[in-house]
C-alpha positions in Angstrom: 0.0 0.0 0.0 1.5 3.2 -1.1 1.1 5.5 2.3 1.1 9.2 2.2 3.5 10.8 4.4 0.7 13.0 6.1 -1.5 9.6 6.3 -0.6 9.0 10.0 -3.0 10.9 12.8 -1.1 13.5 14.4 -1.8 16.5 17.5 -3.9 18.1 17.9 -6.6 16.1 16.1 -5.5 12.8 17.7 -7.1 12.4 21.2 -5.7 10.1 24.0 -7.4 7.2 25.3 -8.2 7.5 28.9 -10.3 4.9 31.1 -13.4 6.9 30.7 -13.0 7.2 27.0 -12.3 3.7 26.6 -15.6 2.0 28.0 -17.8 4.7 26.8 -18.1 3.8 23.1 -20.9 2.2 21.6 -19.1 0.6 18.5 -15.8 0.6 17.8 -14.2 0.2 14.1 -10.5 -1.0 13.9 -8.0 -2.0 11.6 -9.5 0.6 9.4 -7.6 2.7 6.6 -10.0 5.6 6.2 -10.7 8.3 3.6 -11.8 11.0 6.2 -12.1 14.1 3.4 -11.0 16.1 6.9 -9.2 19.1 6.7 -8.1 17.9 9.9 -6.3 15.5 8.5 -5.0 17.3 5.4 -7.6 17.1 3.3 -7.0 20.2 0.9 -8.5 19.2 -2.9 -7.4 22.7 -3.9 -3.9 23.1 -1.9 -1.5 25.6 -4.0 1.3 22.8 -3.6 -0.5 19.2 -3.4 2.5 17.9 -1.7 1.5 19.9 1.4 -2.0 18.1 1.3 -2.9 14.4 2.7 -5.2 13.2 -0.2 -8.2 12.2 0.2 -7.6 12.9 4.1 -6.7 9.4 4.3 -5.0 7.6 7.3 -3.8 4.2 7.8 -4.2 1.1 10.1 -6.8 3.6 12.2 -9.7 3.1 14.3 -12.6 5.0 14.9 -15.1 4.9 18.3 -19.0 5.9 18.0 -21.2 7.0 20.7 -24.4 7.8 20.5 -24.7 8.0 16.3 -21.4 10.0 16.3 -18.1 9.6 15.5 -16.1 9.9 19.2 -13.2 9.3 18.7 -10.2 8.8 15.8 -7.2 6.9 16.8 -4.4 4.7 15.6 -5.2 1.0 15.8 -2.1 0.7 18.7 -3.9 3.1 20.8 -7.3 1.0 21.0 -5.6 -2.6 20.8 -5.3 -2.9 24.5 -9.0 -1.9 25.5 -10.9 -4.1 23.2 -11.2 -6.6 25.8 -13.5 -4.4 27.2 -16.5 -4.6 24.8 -18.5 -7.5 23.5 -17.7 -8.7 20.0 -20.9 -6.9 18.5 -19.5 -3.5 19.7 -16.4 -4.5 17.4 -16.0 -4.4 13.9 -12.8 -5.5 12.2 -12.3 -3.8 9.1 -9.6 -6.0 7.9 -7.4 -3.3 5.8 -10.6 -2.4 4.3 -11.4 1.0 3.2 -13.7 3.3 5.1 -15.2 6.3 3.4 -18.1 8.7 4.3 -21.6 7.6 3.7 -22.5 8.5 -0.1 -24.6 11.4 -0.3 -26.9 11.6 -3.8 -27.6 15.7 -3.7 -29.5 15.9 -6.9 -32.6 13.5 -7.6 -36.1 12.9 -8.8 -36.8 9.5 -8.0 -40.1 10.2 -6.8 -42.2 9.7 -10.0 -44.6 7.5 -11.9 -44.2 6.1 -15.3 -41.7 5.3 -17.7 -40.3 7.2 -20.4 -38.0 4.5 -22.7 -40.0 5.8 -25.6 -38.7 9.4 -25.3 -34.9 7.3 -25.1 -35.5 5.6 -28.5 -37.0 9.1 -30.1 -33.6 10.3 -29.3 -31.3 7.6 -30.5 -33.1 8.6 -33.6 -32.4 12.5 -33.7 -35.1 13.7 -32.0 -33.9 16.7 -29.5 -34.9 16.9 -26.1 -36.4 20.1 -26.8 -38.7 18.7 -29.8 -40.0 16.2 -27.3 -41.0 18.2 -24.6 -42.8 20.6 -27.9 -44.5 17.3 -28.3 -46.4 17.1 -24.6 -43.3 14.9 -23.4 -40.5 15.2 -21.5 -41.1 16.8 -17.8 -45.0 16.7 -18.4 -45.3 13.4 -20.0 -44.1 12.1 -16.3 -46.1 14.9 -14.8 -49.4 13.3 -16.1 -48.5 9.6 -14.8 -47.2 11.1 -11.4 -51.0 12.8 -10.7 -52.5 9.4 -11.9 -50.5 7.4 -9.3 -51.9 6.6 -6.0 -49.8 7.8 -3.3 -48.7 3.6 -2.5 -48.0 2.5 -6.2 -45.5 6.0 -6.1 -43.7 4.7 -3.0 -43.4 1.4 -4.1 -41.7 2.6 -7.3 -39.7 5.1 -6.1 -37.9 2.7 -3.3 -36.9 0.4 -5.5 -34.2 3.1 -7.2 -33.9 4.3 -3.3 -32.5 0.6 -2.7 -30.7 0.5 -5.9 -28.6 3.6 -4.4 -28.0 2.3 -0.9 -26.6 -0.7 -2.1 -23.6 1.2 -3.4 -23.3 3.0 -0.1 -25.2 6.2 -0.2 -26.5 7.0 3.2 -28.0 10.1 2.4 -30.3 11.6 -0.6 -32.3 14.8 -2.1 -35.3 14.3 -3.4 -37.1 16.8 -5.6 -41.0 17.4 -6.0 -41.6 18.9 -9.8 -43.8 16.2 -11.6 -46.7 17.2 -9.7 -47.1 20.4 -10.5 -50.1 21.0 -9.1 -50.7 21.5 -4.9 -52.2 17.9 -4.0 -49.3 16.2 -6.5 -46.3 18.2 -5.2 -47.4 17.3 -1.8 -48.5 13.4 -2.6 -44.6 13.2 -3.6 -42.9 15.3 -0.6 -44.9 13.2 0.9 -43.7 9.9 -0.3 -39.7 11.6 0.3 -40.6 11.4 4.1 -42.1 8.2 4.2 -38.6 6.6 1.9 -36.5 8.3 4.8 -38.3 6.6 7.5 -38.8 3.7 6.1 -35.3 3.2 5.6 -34.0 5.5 8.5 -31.7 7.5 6.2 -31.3 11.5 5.7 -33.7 13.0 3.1 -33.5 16.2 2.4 -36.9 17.0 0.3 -36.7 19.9 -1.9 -39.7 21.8 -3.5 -39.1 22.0 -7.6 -43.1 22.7 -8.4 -41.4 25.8 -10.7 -40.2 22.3 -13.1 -41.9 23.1 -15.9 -45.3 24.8 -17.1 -48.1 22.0 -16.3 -50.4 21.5 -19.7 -53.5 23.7 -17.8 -51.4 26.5 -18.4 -50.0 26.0 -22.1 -52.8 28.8 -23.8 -50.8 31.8 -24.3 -47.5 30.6 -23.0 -45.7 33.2 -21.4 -48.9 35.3 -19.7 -49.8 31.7 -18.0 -46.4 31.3 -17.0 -46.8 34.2 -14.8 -49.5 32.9 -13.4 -48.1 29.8 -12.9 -45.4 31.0 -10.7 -48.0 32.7 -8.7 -49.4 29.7 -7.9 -46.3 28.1 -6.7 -45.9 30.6 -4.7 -48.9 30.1 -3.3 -48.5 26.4 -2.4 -44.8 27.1 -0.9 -46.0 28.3 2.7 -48.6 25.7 2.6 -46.1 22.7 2.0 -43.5 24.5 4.4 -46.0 24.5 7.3 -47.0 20.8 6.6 -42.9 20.2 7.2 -42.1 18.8 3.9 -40.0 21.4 2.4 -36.0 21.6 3.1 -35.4 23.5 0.3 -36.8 25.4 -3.0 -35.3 25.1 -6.8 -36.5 25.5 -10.3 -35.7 24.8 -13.6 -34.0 28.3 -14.8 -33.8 27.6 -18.9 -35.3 28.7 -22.4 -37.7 26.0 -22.6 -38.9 26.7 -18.5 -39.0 29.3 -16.3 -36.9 32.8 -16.7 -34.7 34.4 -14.4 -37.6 36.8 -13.3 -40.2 34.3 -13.3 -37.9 31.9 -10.5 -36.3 35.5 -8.6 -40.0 35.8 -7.6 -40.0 32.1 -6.2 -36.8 32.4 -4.3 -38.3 35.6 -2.4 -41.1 33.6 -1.2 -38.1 30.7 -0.1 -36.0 33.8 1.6 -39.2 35.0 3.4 -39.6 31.4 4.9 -35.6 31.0 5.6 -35.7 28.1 3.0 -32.2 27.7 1.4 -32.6 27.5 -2.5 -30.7 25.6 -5.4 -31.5 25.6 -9.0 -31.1 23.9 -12.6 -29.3 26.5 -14.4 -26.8 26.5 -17.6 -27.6 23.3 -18.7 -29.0 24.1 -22.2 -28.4 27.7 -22.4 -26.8 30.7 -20.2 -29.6 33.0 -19.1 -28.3 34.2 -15.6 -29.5 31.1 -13.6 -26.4 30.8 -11.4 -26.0 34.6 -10.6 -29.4 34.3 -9.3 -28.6 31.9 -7.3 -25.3 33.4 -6.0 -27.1 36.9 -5.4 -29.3 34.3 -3.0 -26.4 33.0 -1.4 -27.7 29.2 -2.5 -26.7 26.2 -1.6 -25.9 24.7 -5.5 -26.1 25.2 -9.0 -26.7 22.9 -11.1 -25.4 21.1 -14.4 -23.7 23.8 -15.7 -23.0 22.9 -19.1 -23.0 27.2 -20.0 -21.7 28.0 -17.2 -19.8 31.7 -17.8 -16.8 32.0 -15.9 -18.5 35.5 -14.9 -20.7 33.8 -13.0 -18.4 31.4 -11.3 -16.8 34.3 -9.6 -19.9 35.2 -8.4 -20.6 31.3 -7.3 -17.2 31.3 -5.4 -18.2 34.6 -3.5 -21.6 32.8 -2.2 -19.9 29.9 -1.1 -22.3 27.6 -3.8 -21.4 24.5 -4.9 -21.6 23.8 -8.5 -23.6 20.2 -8.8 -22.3 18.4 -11.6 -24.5 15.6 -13.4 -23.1 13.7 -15.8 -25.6 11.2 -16.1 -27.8 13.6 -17.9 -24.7 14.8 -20.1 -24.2 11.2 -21.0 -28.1 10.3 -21.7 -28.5 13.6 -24.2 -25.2 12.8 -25.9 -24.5 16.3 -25.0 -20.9 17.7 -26.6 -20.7 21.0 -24.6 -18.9 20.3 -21.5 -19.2 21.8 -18.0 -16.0 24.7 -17.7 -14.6 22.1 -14.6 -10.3 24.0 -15.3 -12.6 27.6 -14.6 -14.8 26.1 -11.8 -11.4 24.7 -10.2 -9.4 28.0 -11.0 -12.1 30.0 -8.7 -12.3 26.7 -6.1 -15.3 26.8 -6.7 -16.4 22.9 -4.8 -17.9 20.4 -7.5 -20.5 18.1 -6.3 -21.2 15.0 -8.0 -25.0 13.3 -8.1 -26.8 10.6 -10.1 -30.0 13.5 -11.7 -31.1 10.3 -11.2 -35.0 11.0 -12.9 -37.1 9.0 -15.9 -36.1 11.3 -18.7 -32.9 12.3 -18.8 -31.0 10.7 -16.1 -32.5 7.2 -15.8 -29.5 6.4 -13.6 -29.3 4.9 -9.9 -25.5 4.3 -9.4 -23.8 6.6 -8.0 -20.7 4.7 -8.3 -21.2 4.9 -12.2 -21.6 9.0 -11.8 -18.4 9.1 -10.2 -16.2 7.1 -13.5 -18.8 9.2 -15.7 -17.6 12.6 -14.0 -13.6 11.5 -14.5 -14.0 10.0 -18.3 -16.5 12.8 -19.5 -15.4 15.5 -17.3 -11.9 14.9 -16.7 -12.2 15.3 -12.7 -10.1 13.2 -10.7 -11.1 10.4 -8.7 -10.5 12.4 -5.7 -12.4 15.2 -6.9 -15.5 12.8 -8.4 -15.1 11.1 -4.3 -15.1 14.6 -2.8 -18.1 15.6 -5.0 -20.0 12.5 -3.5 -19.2 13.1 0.4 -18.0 16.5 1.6 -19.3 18.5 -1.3 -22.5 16.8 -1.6 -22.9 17.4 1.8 -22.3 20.6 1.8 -24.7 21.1 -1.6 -27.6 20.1 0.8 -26.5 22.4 4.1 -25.4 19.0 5.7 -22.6 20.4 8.3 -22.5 16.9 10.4 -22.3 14.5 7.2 -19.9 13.9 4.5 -16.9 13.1 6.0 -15.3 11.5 8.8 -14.1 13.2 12.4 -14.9 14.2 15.6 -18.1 15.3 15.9 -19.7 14.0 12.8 -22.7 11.8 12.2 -21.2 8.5 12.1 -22.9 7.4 8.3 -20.4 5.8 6.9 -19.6 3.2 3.7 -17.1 0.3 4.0 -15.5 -1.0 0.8 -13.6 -4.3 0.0 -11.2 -1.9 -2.3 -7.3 -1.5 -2.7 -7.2 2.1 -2.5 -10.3 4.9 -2.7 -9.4 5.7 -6.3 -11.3 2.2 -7.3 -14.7 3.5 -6.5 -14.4 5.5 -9.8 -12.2 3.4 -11.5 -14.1 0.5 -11.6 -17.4 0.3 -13.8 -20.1 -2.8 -12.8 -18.3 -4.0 -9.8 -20.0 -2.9 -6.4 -17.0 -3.0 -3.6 -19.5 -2.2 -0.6 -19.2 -3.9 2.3 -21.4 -2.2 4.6 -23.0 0.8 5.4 -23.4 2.5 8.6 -26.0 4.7 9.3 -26.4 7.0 12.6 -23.8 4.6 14.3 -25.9 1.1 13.5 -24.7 -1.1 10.8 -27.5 -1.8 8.1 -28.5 -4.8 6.0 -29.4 -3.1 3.1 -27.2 -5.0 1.4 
């Protein structure tokens, strides 16, 4: 194993063992090599001099202790040998060399939805644009019309089978976006469904509000008057969802075939007036101002990207936003203009990465493949693509606790049978997980 020389834990990060400390844990995890994504422990993905950074954050033949769903305590596997004695052989888990990382986090997704759109795939494959099918009644509101016929069970069972597909390759955390309701009782019916996936399954789901998606066919007459009134009406239902507690967050679909930059200003002042963080799809087909608007906003992400002007990216690095890159949608469209990833680094600007998993454009529920899709179409590093799938997704959703591993930190966490953490993107069709962890208990998701 090739070590970094800043891979060993060192003061003042490292904590001593006392007698106290030693019986208190609830679980302990040795013989660990770790991927922390820590500053703490060098972590630095945009370090002037990437000799002077640990990468990855990674330490060696470590151990970790949990107490009540946190991580307690990091330590070198010497320090702990001589206490194990002291807890039961469930409290222990011997990683074996293995690899621990963060528990994935999937920051960008619809997989609430009914139906299936395979047909709009083979209309494609034979020239059709994405913008001539959504012309056509399909795209965005083709699902929208099968997601209002569903019953609010049949929608839950469909949408945990992709929520399943994901845990399986270790994410422990998820967004999941309203928008193919796009009317009040629909939007809420899938919020709905969000919640009920989270407890089921008793992961983090941050539910954002998209009902500003697309224009719903009721108000096609006379396009860009109804718009107007459109966005009236989802800022309407906003405070209503918001008091029922199923909003986290607000986006919309900022392009030339949706909403303006006007039309969506108007539903991220309803958002600010609830304290309701915002995010939105912007750049993906065109550049119309979508990511200064949400930089004036101070938002949590952008998203996709694709025209992203570097203009703009100055203005994302002053707002602290992450840019949310989604290649499975780049990859679906056959799309040839790629993200600016040397301008988005150049401003350190962080770069999220997330499945889009949703039925049109993104049919995707591996967030393993995103990661190899973001280094062979994008050119990030598997570092960066690893990054953009812990620490960065977690900060993409406002998650302070989650996303990588010290002190203090929600203990989710992913355990892989892998020879070093650059595999997880390297590989394509091989799933290295060998557990997740969740709030400090070990689940058997998989």
């Amino acid at each position: 194993m090739n070590e970094s020389k800043n891979s060993v834990l060192k003061s003042p990060t490292e904590q001593t063992l006392d007698k106290s400390t030693t019986t208190s844990f609830d679980h302990v995890i040795i013989n660990a090599n770790i991927a922390t994504f820590s500053a703490q422990y060098g972590f630095d993905i945009y370090a002037d001099n990437q000799a002077d950074s640990n990468p990855y954050g990674q330490l060696h033949h470590a151990a970790i202790g949990i107490k009540n769903s946190k991580i307690a305590w990091i330590g070198t596997q010497d320090q702990i040998t001589a206490h194990l004695p002291k807890y039961q052989t469930s409290q222990i888990t011997d990683a074996d060399g293995k690899w621990l990382t963060p528990g994935l986090i999937d920051c960008h997704t619809h997989i609430v939805y009914g139906g299936n759109r395979s047909n709009e795939f083979e209309a494609r494959l034979q020239g059709v644009s994405y913008q001539d099918i959504a012309a056509q009644g399909g795209g965005i509101v083709a699902t929208v019309s099968a997601t209002r016929a569903a019953s609010i069970e049949a929608l839950f069972a469909q949408s945990e089978k992709r929520l399943v597909a994901l845990m399986k390759e270790g994410v422990t955390s998820i967004e999941i976006k309203s928008g193919y309701g796009l009317d009040l009782d629909t939007e809420r019916k899938m919020l709905t469904v969000a919640r009920q996936l989270g407890e089921k399954y008793d992961i983090h789901v941050s539910t954002t509000y998209l009902a500003a998606h697309a224009l719903p066919p009721e108000y096609k007459s006379h396009e860009q008057d109804l718009a107007d009134d459109y966005i009236d009406q989802v800022c309407e239902w906003l405070p209503i969802l918001h008091a029922e507690g199923l909003v986290d967050a607000v986006d919309g679909f900022c392009e030339n075939i949706a909403f303006s930059s006007d039309q969506i200003r108007r539903v991220f002042e309803v958002a600010r007036s609830l304290d309701l963080p915002v995010k939105l799809h912007a750049e993906q087909l065109s550049d119309i101002g979508g990511s200064a608007l949400v930089a004036e906003y101070k938002g949590l992400s952008s998203d996709h990207l694709e025209h992203l002007s570097e203009t703009d990216i100055v203005k994302m690095a002053a707002s602290d936003t992450v840019a949310v890159i989604l290649p499975g949608a780049f990859y679906t469209l056959r799309d040839t203009k790629l993200p600016p990833i040397e301008a988005l680094r150049k401003h350190q600007v962080p770069m999220a990465i997330s499945t889009d998993c949703n039925p049109g454009t993104s049919p995707l529920t591996s967030l393993l493949l995103a990661m190899n899709m973001g280094c062979t179409l994008f050119y990030l590093t598997p570092e960066e693509v690893l990054a953009g799938s812990t620490v960065y997704a977690a900060k993409a959703l406002g998650l302070s606790n989650k996303g990588k591993i010290e002190v203090g930190c929600d203990a989710d966490l992913a355990l892989w049978d892998i020879a070093r953490p650059a595999d997880l993107a390297y590989q394509m069709g091989l799933n290295p997980i060998q557990g997740i962890m969740v709030q400090g208990q070990w689940r058997d998701t998989i």
